[in-house]
N, CA and C of each residue as an Amber inpcrd file, in Angstrom:
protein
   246
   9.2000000   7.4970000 -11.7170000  10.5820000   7.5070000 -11.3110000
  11.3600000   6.4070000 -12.0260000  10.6110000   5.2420000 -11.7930000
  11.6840000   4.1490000 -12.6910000  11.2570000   4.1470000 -14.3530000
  10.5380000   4.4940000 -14.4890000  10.3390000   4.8280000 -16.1060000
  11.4120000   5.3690000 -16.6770000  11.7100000   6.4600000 -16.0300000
  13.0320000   7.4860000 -16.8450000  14.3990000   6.6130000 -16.6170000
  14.3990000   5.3340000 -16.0570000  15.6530000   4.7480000 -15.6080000
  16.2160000   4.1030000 -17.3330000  15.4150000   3.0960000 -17.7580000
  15.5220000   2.3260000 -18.7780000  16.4030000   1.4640000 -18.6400000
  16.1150000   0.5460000 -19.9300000  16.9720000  -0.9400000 -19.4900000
  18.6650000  -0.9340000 -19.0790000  19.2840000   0.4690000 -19.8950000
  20.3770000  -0.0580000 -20.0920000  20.7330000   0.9330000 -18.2660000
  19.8740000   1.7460000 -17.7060000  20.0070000   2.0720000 -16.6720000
  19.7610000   1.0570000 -15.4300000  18.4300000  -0.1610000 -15.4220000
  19.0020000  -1.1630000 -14.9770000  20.0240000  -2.1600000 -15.1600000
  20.6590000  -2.4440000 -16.1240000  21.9910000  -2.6510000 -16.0470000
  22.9100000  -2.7440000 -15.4250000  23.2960000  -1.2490000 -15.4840000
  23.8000000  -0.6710000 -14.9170000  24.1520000  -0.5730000 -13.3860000
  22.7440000  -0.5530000 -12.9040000  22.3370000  -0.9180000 -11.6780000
  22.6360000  -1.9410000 -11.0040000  22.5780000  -3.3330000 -11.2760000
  22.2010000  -4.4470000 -11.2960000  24.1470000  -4.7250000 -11.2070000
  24.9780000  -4.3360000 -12.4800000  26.2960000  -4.7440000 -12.1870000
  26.8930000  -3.8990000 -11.2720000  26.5720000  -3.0640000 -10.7010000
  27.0260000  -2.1260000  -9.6760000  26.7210000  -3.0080000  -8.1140000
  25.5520000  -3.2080000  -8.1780000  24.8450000  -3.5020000  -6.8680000
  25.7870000  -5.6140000  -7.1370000  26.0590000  -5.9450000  -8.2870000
  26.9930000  -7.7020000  -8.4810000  28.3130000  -6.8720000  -7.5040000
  28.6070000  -6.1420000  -7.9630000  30.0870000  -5.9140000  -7.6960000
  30.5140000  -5.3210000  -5.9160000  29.0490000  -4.8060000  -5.7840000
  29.3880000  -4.3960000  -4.1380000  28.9410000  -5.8180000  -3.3680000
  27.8340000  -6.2400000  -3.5070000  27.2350000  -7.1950000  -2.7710000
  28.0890000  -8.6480000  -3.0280000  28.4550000  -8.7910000  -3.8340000
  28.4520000 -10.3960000  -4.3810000  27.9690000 -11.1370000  -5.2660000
  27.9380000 -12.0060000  -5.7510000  26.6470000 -13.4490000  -6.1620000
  26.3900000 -13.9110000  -5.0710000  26.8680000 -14.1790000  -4.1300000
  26.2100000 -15.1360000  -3.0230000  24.9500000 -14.0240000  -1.8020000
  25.5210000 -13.0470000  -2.1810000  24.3920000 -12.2840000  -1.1540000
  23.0330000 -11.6010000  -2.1750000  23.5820000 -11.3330000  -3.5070000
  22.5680000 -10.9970000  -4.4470000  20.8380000 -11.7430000  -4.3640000
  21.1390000 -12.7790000  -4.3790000  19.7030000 -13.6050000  -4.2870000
  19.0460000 -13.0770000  -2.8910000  19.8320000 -13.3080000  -1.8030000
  19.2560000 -13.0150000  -0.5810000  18.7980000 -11.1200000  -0.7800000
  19.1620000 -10.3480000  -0.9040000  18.5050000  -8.7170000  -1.3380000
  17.5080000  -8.8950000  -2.1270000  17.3680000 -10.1680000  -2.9520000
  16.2550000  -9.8060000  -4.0220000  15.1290000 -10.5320000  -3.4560000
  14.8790000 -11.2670000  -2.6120000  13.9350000 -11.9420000  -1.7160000
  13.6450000 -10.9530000  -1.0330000  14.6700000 -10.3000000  -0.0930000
  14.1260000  -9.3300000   0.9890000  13.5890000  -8.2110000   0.2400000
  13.8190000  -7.7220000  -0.9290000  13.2860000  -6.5550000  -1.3800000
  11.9650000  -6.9960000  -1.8800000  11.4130000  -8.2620000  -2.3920000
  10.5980000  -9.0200000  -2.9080000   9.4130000  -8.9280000  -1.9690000
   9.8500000  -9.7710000  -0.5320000   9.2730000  -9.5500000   0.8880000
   8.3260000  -8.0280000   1.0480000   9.4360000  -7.1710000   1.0620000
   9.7070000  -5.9750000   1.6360000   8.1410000  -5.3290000   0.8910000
   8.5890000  -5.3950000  -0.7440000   7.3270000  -5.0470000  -1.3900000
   6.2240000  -5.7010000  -1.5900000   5.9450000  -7.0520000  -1.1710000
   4.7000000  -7.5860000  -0.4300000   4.2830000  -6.8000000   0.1520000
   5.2500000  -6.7750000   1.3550000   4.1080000  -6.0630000   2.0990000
   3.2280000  -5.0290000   2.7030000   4.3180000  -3.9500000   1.6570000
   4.1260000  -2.9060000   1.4730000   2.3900000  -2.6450000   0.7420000
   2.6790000  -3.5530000  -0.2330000   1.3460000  -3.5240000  -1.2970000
   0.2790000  -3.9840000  -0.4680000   0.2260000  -4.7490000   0.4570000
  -0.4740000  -5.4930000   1.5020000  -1.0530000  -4.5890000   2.1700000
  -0.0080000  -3.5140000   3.0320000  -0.1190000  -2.5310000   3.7820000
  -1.1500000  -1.3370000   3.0590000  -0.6820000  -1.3720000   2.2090000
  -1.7030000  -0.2170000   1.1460000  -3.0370000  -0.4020000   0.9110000
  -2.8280000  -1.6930000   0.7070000  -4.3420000  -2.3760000   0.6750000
  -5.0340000  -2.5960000   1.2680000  -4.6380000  -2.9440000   2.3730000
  -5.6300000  -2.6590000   4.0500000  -5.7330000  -1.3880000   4.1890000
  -4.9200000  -0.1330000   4.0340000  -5.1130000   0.5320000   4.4270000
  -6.2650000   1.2830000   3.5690000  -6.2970000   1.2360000   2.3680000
  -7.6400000   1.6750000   2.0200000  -8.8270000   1.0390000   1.8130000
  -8.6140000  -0.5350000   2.4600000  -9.8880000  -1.2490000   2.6420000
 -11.1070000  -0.6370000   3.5270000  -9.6710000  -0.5820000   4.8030000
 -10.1950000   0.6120000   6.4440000 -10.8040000   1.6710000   5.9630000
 -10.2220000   2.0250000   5.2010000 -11.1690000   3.9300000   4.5600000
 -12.3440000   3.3860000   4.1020000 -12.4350000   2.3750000   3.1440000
 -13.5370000   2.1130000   2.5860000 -14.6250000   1.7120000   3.5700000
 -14.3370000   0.7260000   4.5850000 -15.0360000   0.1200000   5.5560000
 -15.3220000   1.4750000   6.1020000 -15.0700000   1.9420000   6.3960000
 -15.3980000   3.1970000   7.3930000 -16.1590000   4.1170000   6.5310000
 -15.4880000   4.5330000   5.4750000 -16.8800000   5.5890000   4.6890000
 -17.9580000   4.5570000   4.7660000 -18.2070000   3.0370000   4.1180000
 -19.8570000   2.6850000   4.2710000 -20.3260000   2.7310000   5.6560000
 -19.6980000   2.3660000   7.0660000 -19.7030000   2.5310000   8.1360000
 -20.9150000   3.7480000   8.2820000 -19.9660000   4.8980000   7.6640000
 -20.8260000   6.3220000   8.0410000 -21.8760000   6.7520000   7.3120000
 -21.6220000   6.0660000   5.5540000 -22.6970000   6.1910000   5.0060000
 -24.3940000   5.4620000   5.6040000 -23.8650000   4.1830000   6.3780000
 -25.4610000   3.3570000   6.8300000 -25.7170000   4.0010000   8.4080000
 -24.8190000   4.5340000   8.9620000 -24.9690000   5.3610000  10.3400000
 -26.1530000   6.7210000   9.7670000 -25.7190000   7.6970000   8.9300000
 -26.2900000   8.4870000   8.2910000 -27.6940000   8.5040000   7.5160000
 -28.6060000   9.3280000   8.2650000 -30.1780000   8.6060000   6.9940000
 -29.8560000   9.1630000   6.2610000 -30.9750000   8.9500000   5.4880000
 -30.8730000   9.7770000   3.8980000 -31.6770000  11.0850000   4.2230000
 -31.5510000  11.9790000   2.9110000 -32.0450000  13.3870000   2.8810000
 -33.6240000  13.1660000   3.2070000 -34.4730000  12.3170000   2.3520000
 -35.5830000  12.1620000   1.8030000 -35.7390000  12.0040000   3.7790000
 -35.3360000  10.7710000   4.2560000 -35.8010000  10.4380000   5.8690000
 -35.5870000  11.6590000   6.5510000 -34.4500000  12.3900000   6.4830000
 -34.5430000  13.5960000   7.5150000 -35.5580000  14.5140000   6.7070000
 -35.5040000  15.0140000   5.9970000 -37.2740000  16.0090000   5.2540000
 -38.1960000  15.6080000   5.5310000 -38.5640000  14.2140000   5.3870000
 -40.0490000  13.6770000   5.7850000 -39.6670000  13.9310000   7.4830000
 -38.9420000  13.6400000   8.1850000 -38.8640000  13.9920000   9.7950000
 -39.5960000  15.4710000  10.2570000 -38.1350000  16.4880000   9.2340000
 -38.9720000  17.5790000   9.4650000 -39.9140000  18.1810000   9.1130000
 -41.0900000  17.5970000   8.2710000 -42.0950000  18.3220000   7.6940000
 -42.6450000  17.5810000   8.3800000 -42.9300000  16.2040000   9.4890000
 -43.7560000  15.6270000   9.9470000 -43.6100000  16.4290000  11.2280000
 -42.5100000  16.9490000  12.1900000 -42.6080000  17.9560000  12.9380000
 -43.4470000  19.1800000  13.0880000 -42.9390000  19.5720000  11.8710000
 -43.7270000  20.6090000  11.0700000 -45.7680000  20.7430000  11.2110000
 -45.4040000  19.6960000  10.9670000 -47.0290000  19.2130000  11.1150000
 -47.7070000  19.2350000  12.4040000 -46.8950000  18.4760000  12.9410000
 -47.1880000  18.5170000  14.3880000 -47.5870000  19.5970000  15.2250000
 -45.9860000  20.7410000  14.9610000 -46.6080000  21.9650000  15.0110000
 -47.7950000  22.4730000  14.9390000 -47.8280000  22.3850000  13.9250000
 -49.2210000  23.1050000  13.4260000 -50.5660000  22.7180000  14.1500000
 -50.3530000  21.4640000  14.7840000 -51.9070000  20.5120000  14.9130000
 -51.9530000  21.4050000  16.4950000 -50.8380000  21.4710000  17.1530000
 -50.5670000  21.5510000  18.4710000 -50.6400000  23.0340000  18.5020000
């Protein structure tokens, strides 16, 4: 999205957003937008930490193939003896 903008489209931007806001309120928008995208990136990042934590979660909850086959062929066995 901001790729297709280009420089002279921030510019543009930038003296539009001088002329509504001010100089004196300009600095203060560019902190809060600064803020804003902290913590956004923050937010993103926990949030797929949680996914991650949780898939290994289920992966070490889960045996492996090899443990459930040896289970059921040791059943299996059992069967048979019985």
């Amino acid at each position: 999205m901001l790729s297709s903008i280009g420089i002279p489209g921030l510019i543009l931007i930038l003296i539009i957003a001088l002329v509504i806001f001010g100089p004196s309120k300009l600095p203060e928008i560019g902190r809060a937008f600064g803020r804003t995208l902290t913590e956004f990136k923050s937010a993103a990042k926990d949030l797929t930490k949680d996914e991650d934590d949780e898939k290994k979660q289920k992966d070490k909850d889960t045996p492996d193939k090899a443990v459930v086959l040896a289970g059921k062929n040791g059943e299996e066995s059992l069967n048979r003896v019985n």
